[in-house]
Structure formats: C-alpha cells, structure tokens
N, C-alpha and C positions, 0 to 999 in steps of 0.2 A: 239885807242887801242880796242881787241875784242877778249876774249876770242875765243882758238879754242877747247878747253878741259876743261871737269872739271868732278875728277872722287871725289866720292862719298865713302868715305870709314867710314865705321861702329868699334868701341872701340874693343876693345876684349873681354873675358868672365870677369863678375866680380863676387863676391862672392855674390851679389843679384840675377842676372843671373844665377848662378849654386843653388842658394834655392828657386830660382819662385817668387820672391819679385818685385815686380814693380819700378822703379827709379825713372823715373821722373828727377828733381830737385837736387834730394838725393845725394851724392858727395861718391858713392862705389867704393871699390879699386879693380884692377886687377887682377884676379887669377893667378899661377902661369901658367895653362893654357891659360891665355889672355894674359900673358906674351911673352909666347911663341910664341901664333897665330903671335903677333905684329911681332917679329922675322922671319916667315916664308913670311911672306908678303913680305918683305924689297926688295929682291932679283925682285918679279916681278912688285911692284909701283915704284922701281928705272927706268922700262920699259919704263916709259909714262912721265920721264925726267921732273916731275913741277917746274916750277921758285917757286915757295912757296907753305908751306902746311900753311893753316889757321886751328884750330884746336879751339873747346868747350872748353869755362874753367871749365867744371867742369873734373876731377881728370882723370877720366877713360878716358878720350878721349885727354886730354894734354897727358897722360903720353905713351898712345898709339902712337901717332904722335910723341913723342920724340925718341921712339927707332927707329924710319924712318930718325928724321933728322940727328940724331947723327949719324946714321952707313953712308946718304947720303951726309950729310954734307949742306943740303940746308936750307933755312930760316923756321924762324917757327913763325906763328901769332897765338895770342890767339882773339878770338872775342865769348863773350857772345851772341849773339846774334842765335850760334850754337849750343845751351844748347838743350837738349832733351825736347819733352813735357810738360811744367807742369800739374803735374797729382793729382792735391790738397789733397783733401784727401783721395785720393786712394793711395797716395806715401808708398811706403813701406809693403803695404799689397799683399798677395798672391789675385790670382784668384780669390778662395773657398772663402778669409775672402769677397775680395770687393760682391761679387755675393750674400753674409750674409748679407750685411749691405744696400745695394743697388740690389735687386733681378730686374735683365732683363736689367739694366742699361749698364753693362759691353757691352753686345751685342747690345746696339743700338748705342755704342761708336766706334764699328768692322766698324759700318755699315752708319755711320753716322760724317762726317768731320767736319761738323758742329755744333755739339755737345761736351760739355765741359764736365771734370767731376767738382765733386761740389768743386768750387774752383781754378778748373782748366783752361785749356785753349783748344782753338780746333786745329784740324790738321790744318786746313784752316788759323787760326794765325800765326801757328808756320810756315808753308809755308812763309807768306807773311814776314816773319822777316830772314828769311832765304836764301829771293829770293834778299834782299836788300845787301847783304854778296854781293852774287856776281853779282849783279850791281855793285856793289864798286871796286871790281875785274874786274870785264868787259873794265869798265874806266882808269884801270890802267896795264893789262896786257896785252899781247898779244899770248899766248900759253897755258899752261896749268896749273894749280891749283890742288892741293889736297886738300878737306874739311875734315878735321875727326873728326867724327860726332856721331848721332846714329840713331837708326834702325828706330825709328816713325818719327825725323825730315828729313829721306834719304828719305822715302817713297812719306811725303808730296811733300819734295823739286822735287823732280823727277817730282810728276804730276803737278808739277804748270810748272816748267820748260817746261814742256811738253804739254803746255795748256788743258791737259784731262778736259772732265767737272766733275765738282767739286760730283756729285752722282756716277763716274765713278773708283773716287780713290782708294776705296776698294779691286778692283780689281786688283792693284800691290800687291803681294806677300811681305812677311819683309824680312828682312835684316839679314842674319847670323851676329854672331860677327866674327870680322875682316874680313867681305867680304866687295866687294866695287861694286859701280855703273858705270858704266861709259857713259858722256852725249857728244857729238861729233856737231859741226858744218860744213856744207857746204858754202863755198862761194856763193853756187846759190839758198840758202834755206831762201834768206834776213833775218838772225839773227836767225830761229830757231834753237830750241833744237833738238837731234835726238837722241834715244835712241840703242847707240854701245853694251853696258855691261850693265846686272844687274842680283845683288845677285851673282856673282864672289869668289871664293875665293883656298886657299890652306889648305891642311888639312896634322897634321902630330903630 
C-alpha cells in the first residue's frame, strides 16, 4: 500500500483564535464561525474522495472533522499523536502577555524549529510524531487520507514531508482555520512528497 494523497486540513476558528490566546494543548471550543467554516468545506473535501479522515483528539479538531464525516459518511479516526504543539507555558496567553514574561523569546520561536518554549516542545518534534501518523497510513492505504489538524503541526508536517531543511521551514506561511494543504505523489518521484495545495480554503 502507498498513499497517493494526503490533504492537510486545519480546525476552524475557536473562541481562543477569535481572542489571540495561544492553544497549544489547551482543549478550545468552536466558534459559531468555525462552525460554519467546517460546513463550507464539506462540499469541496468531499472532491478529493479520502478512504478516512484521521482527526486530533483534542475538541476543536475532532469536532471539525465530524461535520465532514457525518454529512460524507466516511470513517473517522482519532489519533493523539495530531495534537497541536505543546506550547508549555506560553498555553493560553496572548502574544503581548508571552513577549511580558519571556522578552525576544516568541521571535526566536518564528524563527527557529528547534527551539521549545519553556516546557514545551519544538516544531521539529511535533513533525516527527506527525510524520509517523502517516507512515501508519502509508502501510495501510492506498489513495487518499484527510488529517484534521492544526495550523503549527500542518506547517511542520508539510516541511518534513517535504524534506526542506530544517532552517528553511519558517518560510511556509500558516495555515488559516479551516483551510487545508494538499501533498500529492508521482509514481516516478520514488515515494516523494510534492507540494499540489497549500493554505486552500472557502470563505463565506
């Protein structure tokens, strides 16, 4: 089996997203606007037909992928291993507070993959935990997959997917809520990733 698809789709807005709060870990609920997004989606991730959506346990990203499966009717997995960044004790604070308590750290965090915040974990982890999902999937499917995820573990996953070197990942752009990625294979690319879609989405 060998994956030939596998798109990348990011939760919807949630009420920490609409106040500038950081997540992390943090288990935030859906705005009526993430609600929505999840809804306008449906119509064009039914396009790309995935045998399963594998879906974050934490709240905002199961319950995103649920209004996909229910309206498509397709399988739904949960796998922790999809969880967002942990972002230790930057969880739950604004920009202004972390930038207050940790001055210049935020910014070498932008810039730097390899770097944790205190407590945390780095992009570079969260990759490598993320790249093992679909290894798992690799071995067991043979077409297409939907992740629904979030915005710092799509970014990482993309550049590992995509062998970038590791000083180079800063340069993908994030992830709107409820947009998605999408990463493509060739039969003559012996197993690489190619990057089809990224940062995709509907607005309404």
């Amino acid at each position: 089996m060998t994956l030939r698809r596998v798109v990348l789709w990011r939760h919807g807005e949630t009420d920490y997203n609409a106040s500038g709060r950081m997540q992390g870990h943090l288990d935030s609920s859906l705005t009526e606007t993430g609600w929505n997004q999840a809804r306008f989606a449906v119509p064009v991730l039914a396009g790309f037909a995935p045998e399963v959506v594998v879906a974050s346990d934490l709240r905002r990203a199961k319950d995103t992928a649920t209004v996909f499966t229910s309206a498509v009717g397709v399988p739904l997995r949960i796998d922790e291993r999809l969880r967002e960044t942990n972002l230790g004790k930057w969880q739950g604070l604004t920009g202004v507070e972390v930038e207050a308590e940790w001055p210049g750290r935020m910014a070498v965090w932008q810039r730097d993959p390899e770097f944790a915040p205190p407590g945390g974990e780095t992009k570079v982890e969260v990759a490598v935990r993320a790249a093992a999902v679909v290894a798992d999937l690799d071995a067991e499917l043979d077409d297409t997959v939907v992740l629904c995820a979030h915005g710092g573990l799509i970014t990482a996953l993309t550049a590992r997917l995509l062998d970038l070197p590791v000083p180079l990942w800063p340069q993908l752009a994030g992830i709107g809520n409820c947009h998605w990625t999408v990463l493509t294979r060739r039969p003559d690319t012996d197993g690489r990733w190619r990057l089809a879609t990224y940062n995709a989405g509907i607005t309404g």
